[in-house]
N, C-alpha and C positions, 0 to 999 in steps of 0.2 A: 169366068162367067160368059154365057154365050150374050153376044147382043145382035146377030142376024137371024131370021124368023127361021132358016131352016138350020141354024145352028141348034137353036133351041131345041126345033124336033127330033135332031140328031140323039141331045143330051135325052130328050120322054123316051124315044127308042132303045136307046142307049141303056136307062134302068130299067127297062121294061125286059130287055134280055137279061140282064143283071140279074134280077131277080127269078126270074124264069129258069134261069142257068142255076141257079143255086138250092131251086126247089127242085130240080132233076138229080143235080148231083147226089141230092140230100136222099135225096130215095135212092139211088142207086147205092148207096153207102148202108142205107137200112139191109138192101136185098144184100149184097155182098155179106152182109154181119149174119144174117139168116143162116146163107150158104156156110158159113164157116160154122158155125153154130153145129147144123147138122153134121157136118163132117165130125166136128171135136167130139161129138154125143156118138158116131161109129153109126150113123142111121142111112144109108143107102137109101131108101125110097123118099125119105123126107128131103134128104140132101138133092135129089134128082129133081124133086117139084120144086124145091126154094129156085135151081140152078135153072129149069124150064122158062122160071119168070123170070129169072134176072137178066141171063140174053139177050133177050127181045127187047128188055130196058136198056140195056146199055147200046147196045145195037142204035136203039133207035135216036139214044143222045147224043152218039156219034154222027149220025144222018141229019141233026135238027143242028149240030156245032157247039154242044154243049164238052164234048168231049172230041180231041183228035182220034182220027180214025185209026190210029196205030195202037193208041192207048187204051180208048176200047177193046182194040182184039188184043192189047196184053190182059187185061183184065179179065175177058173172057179165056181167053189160053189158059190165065193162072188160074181160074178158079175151078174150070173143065179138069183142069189135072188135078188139082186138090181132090175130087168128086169120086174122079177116077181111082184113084187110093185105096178107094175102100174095099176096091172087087178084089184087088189082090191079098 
């Protein structure tokens, strides 16, 4: 238990990313299911729009520190190529 005034704020900051952090993830995880979704159903155009928004999501949770920036771009690598899949 905090008992210094800026321990405290540390702790409100502290869940305030917490939470934040896991309402990001939580959608990034929806888009990801999208993108696989299309791909499993063989739909190139659907799969390309799901894939358009989920990028710039993940992208941007990497830049905010909700995700490593490594893991972002694996995520994006793995799911670009999933996409890719389909032209061939």
């Amino acid at each position: 238990m905090a008992t210094h005034k800026s321990a405290e704020k540390r702790d409100r900051q502290a869940e305030k990313h917490r939470e934040r952090n896991n309402a990001v993830k939580s959608s990034i995880k929806t888009g990801v299911k999208s993108v696989v979704e299309a791909v499993e159903t063989k739909d190139p155009v659907v799969a390309k729009a799901a894939l358009a928004k989920t990028v710039p999501a993940i992208a941007k949770a990497a830049a905010k520190g909700a995700f490593h920036k490594k893991t972002a771009s694996r995520k994006i690598s793995r799911l670009t190529k999933r996409v890719n899949t389909l032209k061939a």
